[in-house]
C-alpha positions, 0 to 999 in steps of 0.5 A: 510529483508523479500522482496529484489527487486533488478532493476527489469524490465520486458518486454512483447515483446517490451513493458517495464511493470517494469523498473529498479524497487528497494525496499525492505520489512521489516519482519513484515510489512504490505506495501501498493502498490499503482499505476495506471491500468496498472502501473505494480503492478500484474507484480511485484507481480507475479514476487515476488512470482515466477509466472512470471520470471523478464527480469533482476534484482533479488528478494528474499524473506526470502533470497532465490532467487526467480529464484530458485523457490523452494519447501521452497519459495512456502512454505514462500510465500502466494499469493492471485491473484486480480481475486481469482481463486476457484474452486466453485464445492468443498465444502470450507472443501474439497478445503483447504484440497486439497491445504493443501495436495498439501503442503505435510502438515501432519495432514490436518484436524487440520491444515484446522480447525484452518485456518477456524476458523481463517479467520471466515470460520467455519460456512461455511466450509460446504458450496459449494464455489459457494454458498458463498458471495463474502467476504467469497470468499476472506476470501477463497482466504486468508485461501488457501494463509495462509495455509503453514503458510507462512512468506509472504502474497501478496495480489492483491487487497484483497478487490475488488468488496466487498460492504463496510461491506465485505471491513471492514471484510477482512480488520480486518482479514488482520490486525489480520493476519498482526500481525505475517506475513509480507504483501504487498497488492495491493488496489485502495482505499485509505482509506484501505492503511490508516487504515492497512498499515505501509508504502506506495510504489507507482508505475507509468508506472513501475517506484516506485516514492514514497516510505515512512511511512504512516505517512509521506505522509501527508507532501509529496507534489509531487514537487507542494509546500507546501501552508500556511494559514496565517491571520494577525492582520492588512495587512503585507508588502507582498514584506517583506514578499516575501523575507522570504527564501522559500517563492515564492507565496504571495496571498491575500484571504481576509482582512489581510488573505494570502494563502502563497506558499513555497518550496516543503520541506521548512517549512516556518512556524518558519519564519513567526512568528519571521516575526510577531514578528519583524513587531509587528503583531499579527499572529491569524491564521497560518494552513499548508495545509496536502494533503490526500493520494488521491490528493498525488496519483494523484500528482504523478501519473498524 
């Protein structure tokens, strides 16, 4: 395991930001933390990488413990904070070589020109910081986290304040760098989780109350049940129908067409068409409604 969370909270005065928080992160993957403003993800990932200290609990990454906060989890963890922190006078060259000393990182220059390149910063390099766009401020942020070459990367809200041509650039560099690196990324657009990550933690009110593949999340419906499509040839018994195991909600929306609800869960589908079967009907349309991520976040986090 690259990440180990072990029921971490963390209070701010009285004020509960993390409660009882559990989970772990797979070498390798690339994991996206999903919760609402205030939620508690900058919290968790601060504590993850040694900023903040948990009021209980433990977190390890790379199997060493974070409280330790050691000169070896600096080098295994690369951090890049929601509001970027650069300096804008340094030239680009000249501030990843003050990280990559600060490092202790023997031949700096070979070791910045392979990073610029990298991240696509070499056309740049020269430049002042402050004279950068706001994509290439990112990409900044990014080379300064991959600089020790860590085995971590943390990003909080790598893409924020970008127009749509920078998202599309710093999401295909996170990617490439998702190939050897294991990244847990924090981002409110829903469309970035889907196209990058592997696996989907969602945080509310400093509780995780989802946590599975992105794949997976098509099908989760939040407890409000799963809802079915269904036309027939000719208007079924709706009180037979009713009766199928799972079913709860028969409605009529059109001439022997149905919006059928079921148990959150329960796939009803096989049912209804051995219930066709045995009613002789000819079933012509049978769709099972998939939320997107964005209606399941909402479900979850309302």
């Amino acid at each position: 395991m690259s990440v180990i969370v072990k029921n971490v909270t963390r209070y701010f005065g009285k004020q509960k930001a993390l409660d009882d928080v559990s989970f772990s992160i797979n070498s390798g993957e690339i994991v996206g933390f999903l919760g609402p403003n205030g939620a508690g993800k900058s919290t968790m990932m601060k504590i993850i990488t040694g900023y903040l200290p948990a009021s209980s609990g433990e977190v390890s990454v790379c199997n060493i413990p974070v409280r330790d906060y050691s000169l070896e989890l600096r080098k295994r963890i690369g951090y890049l904070p929601e509001h970027n922190p650069l300096y804008l006078d340094m030239y680009v060259r000249e501030y990843l070589e003050m990280v990559a000393g600060i490092y202790k990182i023997s031949g700096i220059k070979q070791k910045v020109k392979e990073i610029t390149d990298r991240t696509g910063l070499a056309p740049e390099a020269h430049k002042k910081i402050g004279a950068l766009s706001k994509g290439y401020r990112q990409r900044v942020g990014l080379a300064q986290a991959l600089i020790p070459d860590p085995d971590v990367l943390i990003l909080d809200e790598p893409t924020t304040g970008l127009d749509p041509n920078q998202i599309l650039e710093v999401r295909s560099l996170i990617t490439e760098i998702g190939r050897d690196k294991t990244i847990m990324l924090s981002t409110h657009i829903m469309q970035e989780v889907e196209a990058i990550c592997e696996r989907v933690i969602i945080i509310n009110n400093g509780k995780i109350v989802a946590d599975e593949k992105a794949y997976n999340l098509s099908s989760l419906n939040a407890g409000s049940g799963i809802t079915i499509t269904v036309e027939f040839d000719v208007k079924p018994d709706l009180e037979k129908l009713k009766l199928l195991k799972g079913v709860f909600a028969v409605e009529e929306t059109g001439e022997n067409k149905l919006l059928i609800t079921s148990e959150p869960g329960i796939d009803v589908r096989p049912d209804i068409f051995r219930f066709a079967v045995r009613n002789e009907l000819v079933l012509l349309e049978i769709i099972q409604e998939e939320k997107d991520l964005e209606s399941i976040f909402h479900d979850l986090t309302m």
